[in-house]
FIVEXLUM-288133 format. One record per atom (N, C-alpha, C): x, y, z. Coordinates in steps of 0.1 Angstrom, whole numbers, plus 5000, padded with zeros to 4 digits. Layout:
XYZ/...
END
This chain:
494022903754/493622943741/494822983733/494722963722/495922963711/496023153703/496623223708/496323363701/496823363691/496423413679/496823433665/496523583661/497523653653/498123813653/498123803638/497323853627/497723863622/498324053612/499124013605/500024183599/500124173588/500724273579/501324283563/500224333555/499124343560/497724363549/498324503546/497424603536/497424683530/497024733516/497024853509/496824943499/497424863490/497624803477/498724783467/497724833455/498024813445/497624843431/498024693426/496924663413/496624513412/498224463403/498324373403/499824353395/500624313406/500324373420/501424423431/501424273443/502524333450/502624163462/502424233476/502124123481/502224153498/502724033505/503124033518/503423913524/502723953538/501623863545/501023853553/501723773561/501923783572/501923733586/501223643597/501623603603/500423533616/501423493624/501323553633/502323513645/501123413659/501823303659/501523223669/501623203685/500723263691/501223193706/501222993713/501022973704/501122813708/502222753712/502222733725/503622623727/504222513718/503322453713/504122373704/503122373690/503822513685/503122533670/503322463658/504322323659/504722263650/503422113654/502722143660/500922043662/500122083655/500022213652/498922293639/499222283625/498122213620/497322273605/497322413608/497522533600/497422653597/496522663582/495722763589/495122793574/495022933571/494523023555/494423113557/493423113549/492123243553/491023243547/490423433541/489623433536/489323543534/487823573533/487423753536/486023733536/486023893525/485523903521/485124033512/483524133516/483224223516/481824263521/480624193513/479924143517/478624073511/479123913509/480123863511/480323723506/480823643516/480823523519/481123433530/482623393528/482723393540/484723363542/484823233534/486323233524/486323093516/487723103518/487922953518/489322903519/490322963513/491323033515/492323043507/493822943505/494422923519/495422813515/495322783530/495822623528/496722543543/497822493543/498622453552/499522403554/499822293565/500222203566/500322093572/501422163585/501422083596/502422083606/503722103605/504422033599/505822043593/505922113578/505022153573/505022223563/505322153548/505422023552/505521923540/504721923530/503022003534/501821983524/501322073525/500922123513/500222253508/498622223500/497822343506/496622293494/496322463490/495622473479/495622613473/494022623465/493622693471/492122743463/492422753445/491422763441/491822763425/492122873423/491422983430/491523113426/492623193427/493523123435/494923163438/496123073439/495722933433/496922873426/497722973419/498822913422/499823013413/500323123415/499623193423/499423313425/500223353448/499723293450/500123303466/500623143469/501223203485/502523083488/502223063501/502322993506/502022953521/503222893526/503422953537/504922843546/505222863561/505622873562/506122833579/507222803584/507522913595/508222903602/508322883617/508522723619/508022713630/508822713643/510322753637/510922823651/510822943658/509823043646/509523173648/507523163650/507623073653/505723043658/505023133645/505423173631/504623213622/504523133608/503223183605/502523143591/502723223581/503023253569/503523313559/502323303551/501623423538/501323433530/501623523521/502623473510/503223523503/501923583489/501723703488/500623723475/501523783463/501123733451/501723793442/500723793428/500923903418/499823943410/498923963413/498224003424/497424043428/496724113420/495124043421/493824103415/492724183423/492624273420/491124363428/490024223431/489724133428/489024043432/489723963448/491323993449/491723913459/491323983472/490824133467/490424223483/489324193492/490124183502/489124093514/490024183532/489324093538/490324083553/490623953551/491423943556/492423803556/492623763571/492423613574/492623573585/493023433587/494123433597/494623323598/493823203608/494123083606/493122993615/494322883620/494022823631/494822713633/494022563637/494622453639/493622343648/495022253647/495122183658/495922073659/495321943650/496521883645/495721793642/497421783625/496921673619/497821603609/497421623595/495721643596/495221613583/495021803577/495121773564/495221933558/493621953559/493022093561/492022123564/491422183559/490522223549/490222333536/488922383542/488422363554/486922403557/487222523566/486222603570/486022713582/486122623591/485422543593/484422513608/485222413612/486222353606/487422233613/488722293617/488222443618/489522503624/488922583640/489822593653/489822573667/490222723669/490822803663/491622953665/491423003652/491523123656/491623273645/491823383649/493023443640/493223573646/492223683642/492623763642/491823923640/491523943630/492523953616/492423963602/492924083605/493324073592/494024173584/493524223567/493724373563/492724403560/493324433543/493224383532/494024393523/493124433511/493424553505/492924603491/493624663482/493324583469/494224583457/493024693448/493524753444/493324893432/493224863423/492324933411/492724883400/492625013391/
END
């Protein structure tokens, strides 16, 4: 099984950045689609961004175009989510997902791993 860790969540005030984490146990983490998702109380986990294997391809929810960055570093087995401008709407737990595979992946249920989440609330 593939362990995934994710860190960085926290307190900010809306305006403000964070950079989330996800550290990888996979031997060869450069085979995973990485995704990252979020869930808020009362509402169902929705896509937030993916990234391809090699990091060549990006896909970005509407709600956070522009706004957050996804990337990878896959000598250091982690996933990056860079947040910036942050809105009291972006507060959720945040969780990383993985699945082998080539094709970019925007759904829950086509991803194979997930870490723990991390727990992020913007102020307003």
């Amino acid at each position: 099984q593939v362990q995934l860790v994710e860190s960085g969540g926290g307190l900010v005030q809306a305006g403000g950045s964070l950079r989330l984490s996800c550290a990888a146990s996979a031997r060869t983490f450069s085979r995973y689609n990485m995704g990252w998702f979020r869930q808020a109380p009362g509402k169902e986990r929705e896509f937030v961004a993916a990234i391809s294997p090699l990091g060549v391809t990006t896909n970005y929810a509407d709600s956070v175009k522009g706004r957050f960055t996804i990337s990878r570093d896959n000598a250091k087995n982690t996933v990056y989510l860079q947040m910036n401008s942050l809105k009291p709407e972006d507060s959720a737990v945040y969780y990383c997902a993985a699945v082998v595979g080539v094709v970019l992946h925007t759904i829950s249920a086509q991803y194979d791993y997930w870490g723990q989440g991390t727990q992020v609330t913007v102020s307003s």
